[in-house]
C-alpha beads as a LAMMPS data file, in Angstrom:
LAMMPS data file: protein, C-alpha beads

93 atoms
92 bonds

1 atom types
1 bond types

-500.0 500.0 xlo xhi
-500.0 500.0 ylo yhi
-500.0 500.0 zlo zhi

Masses

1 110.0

Atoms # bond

1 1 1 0.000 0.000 0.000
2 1 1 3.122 2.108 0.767
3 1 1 3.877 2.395 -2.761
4 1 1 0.529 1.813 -4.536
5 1 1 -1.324 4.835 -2.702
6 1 1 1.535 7.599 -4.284
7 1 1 1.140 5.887 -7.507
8 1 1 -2.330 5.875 -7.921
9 1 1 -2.889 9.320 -6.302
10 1 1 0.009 10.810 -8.862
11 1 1 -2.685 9.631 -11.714
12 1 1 -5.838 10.864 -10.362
13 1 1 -4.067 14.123 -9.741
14 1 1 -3.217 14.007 -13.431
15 1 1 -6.559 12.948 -14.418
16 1 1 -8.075 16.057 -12.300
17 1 1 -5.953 18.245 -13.849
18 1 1 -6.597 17.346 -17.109
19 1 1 -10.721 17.187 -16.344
20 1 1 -10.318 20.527 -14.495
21 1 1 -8.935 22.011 -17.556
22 1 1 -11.915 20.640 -19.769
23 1 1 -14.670 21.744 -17.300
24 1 1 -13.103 24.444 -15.450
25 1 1 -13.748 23.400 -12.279
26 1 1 -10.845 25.024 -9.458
27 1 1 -8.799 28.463 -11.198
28 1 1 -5.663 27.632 -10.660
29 1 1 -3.275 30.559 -9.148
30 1 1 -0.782 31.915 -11.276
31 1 1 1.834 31.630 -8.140
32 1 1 1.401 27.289 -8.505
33 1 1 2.337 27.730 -12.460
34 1 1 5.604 26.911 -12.715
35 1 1 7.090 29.410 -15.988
36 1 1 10.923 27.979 -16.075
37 1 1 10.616 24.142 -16.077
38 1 1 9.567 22.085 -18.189
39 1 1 6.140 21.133 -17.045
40 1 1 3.653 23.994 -16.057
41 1 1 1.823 22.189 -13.926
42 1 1 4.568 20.440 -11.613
43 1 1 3.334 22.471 -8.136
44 1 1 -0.367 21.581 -8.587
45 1 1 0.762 17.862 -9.717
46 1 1 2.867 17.809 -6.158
47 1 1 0.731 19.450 -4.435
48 1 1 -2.665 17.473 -5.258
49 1 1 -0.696 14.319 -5.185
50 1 1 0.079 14.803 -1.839
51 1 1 -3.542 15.812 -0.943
52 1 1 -4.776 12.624 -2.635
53 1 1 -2.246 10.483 -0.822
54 1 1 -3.861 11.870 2.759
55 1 1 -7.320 11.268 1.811
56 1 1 -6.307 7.612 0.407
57 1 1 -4.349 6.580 3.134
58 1 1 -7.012 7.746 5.702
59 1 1 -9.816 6.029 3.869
60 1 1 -7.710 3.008 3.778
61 1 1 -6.933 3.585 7.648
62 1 1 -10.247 3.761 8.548
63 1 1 -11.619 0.458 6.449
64 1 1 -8.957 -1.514 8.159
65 1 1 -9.736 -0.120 11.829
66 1 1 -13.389 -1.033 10.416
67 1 1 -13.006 -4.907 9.084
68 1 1 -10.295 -5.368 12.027
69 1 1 -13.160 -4.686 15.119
70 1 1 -15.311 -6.501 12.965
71 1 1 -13.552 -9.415 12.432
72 1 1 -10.898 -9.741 15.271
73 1 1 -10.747 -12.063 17.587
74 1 1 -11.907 -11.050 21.028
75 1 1 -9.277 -9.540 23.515
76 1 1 -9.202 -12.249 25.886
77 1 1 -10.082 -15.834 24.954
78 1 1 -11.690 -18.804 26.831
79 1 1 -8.600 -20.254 28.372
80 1 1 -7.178 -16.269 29.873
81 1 1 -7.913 -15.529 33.771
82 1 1 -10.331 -12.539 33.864
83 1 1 -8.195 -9.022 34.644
84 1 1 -6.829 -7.934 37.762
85 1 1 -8.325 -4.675 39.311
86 1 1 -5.434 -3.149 41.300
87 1 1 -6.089 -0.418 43.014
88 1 1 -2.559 -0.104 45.167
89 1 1 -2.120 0.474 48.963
90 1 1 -3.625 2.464 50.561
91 1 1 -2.304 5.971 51.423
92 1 1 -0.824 6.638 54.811
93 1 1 0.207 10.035 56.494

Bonds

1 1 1 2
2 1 2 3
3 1 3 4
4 1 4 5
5 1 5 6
6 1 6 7
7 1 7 8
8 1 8 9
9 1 9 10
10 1 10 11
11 1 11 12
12 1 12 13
13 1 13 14
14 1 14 15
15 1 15 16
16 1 16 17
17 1 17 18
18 1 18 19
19 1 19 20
20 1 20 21
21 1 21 22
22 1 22 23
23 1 23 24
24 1 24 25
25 1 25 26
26 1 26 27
27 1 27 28
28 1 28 29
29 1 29 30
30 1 30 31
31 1 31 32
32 1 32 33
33 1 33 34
34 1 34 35
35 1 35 36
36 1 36 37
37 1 37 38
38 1 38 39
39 1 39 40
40 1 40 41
41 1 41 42
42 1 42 43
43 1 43 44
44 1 44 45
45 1 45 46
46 1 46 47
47 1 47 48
48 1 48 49
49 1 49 50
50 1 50 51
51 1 51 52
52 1 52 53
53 1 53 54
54 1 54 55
55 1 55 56
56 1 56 57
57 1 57 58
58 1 58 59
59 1 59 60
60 1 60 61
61 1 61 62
62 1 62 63
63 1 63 64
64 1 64 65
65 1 65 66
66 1 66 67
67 1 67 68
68 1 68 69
69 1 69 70
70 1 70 71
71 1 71 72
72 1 72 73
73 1 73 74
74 1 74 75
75 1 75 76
76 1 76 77
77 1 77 78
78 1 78 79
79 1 79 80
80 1 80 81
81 1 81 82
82 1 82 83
83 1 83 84
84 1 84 85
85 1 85 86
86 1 86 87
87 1 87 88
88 1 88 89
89 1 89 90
90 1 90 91
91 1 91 92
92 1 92 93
């Protein structure tokens, strides 16, 4: 998932960019166009990588803390001795 997530988020970032420029969805500030590289768009490809990444990773997150309480086995199992409730000694002056 480590390296599937950045992959995948680096193509929907390109696919939004290219379907933002068709519908005209987000203007894009003049400061994130890059004018002396090669690619115009390298900031808003970073930067909405990243983004994409976050959102990914915490949907992923939060479908595995999902199945895992669903599915797991229960904390303690038939053959464990029920917890101990310590409460310490008690305080003398």
């Amino acid at each position: 998932m480590a390296f599937l997530i950045p992959f995948l988020s680096y193509f929907l970032s390109l696919i939004a960019i290219e379907q933002n420029r068709a519908n005209h969805w987000i203007r894009i500030p003049p400061e994130f166009i890059a004018r002396g590289l090669g690619d115009p768009y390298l900031y808003v490809k970073i930067l909405l990588t990243i983004l994409i990444s976050v959102i990914l990773f915490g949907i992923f997150s939060l479908i595995t803390f999902f199945l895992y309480g669903l599915l797991a086995p229960p904390r303690y199992g038939p053959y464990d001795a029920p917890p101990v409730r310590y409460r310490g000694k008690p305080y003398k002056r």
